[in-house]
Each structure stands twice: as C-alpha cells, then as structure tokens.
N, C-alpha and C positions, 0 to 999 in steps of 0.2 A: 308155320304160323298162320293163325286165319285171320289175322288182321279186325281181331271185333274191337272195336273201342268200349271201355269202361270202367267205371270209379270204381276205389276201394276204399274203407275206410278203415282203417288197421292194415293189417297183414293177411296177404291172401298170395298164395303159391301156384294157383292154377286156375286156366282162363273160364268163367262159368260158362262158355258155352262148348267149349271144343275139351275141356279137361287138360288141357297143354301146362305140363311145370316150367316155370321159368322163376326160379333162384336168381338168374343173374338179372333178369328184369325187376325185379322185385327191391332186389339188397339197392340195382342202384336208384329206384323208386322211394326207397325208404332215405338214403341217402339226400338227396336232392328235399326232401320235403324238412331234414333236421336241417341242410343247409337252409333253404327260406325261413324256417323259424330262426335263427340265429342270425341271420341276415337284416330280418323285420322289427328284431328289439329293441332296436334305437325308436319305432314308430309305435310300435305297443306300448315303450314305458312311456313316451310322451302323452298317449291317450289315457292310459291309467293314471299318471301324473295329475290330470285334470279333478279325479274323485281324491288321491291321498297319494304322496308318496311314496309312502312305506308300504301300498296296496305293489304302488306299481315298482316296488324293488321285491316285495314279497313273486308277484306274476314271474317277472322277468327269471329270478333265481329260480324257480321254479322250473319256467320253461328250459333253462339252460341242464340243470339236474337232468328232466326226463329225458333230454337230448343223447346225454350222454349213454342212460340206458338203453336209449333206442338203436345208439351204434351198436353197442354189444350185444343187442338183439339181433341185427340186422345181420351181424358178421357171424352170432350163429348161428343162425339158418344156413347163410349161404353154405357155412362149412359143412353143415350137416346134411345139405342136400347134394354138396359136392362130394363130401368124402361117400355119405351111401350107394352113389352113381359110380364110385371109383373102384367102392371095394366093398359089394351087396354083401357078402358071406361077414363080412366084419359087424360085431356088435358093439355100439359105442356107449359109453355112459351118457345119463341124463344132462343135459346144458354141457357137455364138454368142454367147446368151443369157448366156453364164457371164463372159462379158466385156461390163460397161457399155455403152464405149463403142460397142461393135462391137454390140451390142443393140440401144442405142437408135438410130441410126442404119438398121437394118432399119426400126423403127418410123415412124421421120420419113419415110422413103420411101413405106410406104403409108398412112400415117394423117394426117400432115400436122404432129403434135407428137410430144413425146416424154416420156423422164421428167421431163427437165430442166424440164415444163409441168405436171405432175403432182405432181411433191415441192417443197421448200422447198430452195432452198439450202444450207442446215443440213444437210438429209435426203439431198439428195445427195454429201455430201461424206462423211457418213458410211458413205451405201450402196454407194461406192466403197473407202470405207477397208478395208470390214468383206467385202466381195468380195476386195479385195486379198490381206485373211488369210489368208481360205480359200484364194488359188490359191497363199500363201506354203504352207500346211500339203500342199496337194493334191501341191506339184514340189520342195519343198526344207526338208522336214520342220520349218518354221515358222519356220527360218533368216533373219532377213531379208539383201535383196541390195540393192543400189544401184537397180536398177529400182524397187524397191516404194520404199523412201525421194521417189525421182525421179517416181513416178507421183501419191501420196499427201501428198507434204509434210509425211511425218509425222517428226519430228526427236526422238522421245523413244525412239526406237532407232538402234543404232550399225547399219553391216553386221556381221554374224558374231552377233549375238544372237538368242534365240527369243521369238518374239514370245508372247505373254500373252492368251488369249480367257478373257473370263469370260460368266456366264450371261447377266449382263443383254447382253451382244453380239450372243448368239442370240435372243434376246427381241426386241433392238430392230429385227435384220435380218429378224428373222420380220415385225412390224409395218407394215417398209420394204417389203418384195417383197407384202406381203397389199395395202398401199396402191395399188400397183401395177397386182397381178393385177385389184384391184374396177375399176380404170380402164380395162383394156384387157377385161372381160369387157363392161364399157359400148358398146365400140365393134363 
C-alpha cells in the first residue's frame, strides 16, 4: 500500500498513483457512503420538506431505490474481482454476480460451498427477494412481472404494481452481501 490519499467519485478499483487494486477497499467504501445516505434521510427529507412534500418523498424514494442498486453493484465487483484473482483461467458471464443464482454457482465451482452455506435460510430467501427488486427497479421501473412473482414467491404483489423499497431493505441487503463478502474474503 502507498498510503496516497484521495477522493473518488463513483467507482474506481485502483489507486491513481501507484495502480494498486483494491476491491475490498472499495466494496467497503461504497458501503459506508449507501450507509450515510440512508442514514441522512430523516435530514434531507426535512430540507426538501421546506420547498414540497411530495418533492421531498419523491428525493428520498429515490435515494433509497439507487441505494439498493448501488449494493448489488458494489457486491459485484467485489465478486468479480475476487473470483478473477481466484481462478484467472475461469471465464465469467457479464454482471454474474448481480444474479444469485448464477453467482453462486461460479462459487460452488471453485470453492466447493456457496452462499446457500454461508446464510441462513431466512437470509437467503430474503437476499433473493431483495436482488430481485433491484433488477425489477434496474429493467422495468419497479413494475413487477410474473417472472419476479415466479422466481420469488412473493404473492403480496399483483403483475402491473410497483413494487415498495424501504430503508430497512437496504440496511438489511447491506448486512446480507457484508455477510457474504467477510466469507468469501476468508477464502
């Protein structure tokens, strides 16, 4: 490590001056910055509050949405910079990682378990649900479709409704992929 100090603003994988990748500095940099936004909403919507309400419930839903993408972002890089470090010769598909299934199953192949060994039952059902959302919010602007019903089991939505992220969702999928990431930085 050369110790330089410096901002990013997005996603950046390597230090501009020495070329150092660091994945796990990064995931838990991305981390820590969805926590402060999620953190600060109660003081954003009070400020937005002051021009319109519905200004500052439009912001806040908002911010919470991209939140969530930003974990599923976050987690796949990390895996993708983890697993290429693990196993160079392996070719992975595009955004793997962004899809459970399709994730853990790279995993099982070079490691031998997966998440399915790693979470709780509970934990998985939720870290599927809550990935779900985000790829409902990322292709079909939170619409749900008979696939997400059919993938999820989730029956407290019709098709044609938008689906509802609240804070503690990004909280809990932060929690779910940090769970994660400490196991697969173990290996």
């Amino acid at each position: 490590m050369c110790n330089a100090k410096y901002a990013v603003i997005g996603s950046a994988f390597f230090c501009p001056c020495y070329g150092h990748n660091s994945a796990e500095e990064t995931f838990d940099n991305s981390i820590k910055k969805i926590q402060d936004k999620i953190k600060n909403l109660p003081i954003i919507r009070k400020a937005v509050e002051t021009v319109s309400k519905d200004e500052a419930e439009t912001t806040c839903r908002s911010l919470i949405e991209t939140s969530l993408g930003e974990c599923v972002v976050a987690f796949q890089r990390f895996c993708e910079v983890k697993f290429t470090t693990r196993a160079p010769e392996k070719n992975i598909k595009f955004n793997a990682f962004q899809n459970i299934e399709i994730g853990a199953t790279y995993w099982k192949d070079i490691l031998g378990e997966t998440y399915e060994v790693w979470l709780k039952i509970d934990e998985m059902i939720r870290l599927n649900l809550i990935f779900q959302k985000r790829h409902l919010l990322a292709h079909t602007e939170g619409i749900v479709d008979q696939k997400y019903i059919n993938k999820t089991k989730n029956i407290s939505y019709k098709v044609g409704q938008r689906i509802v992220i609240k804070e503690k969702d990004v909280s809990e999928l932060i929690e779910l992929i940090k769970k994660l990431v400490h196991k697969l930085r173990k290996v």
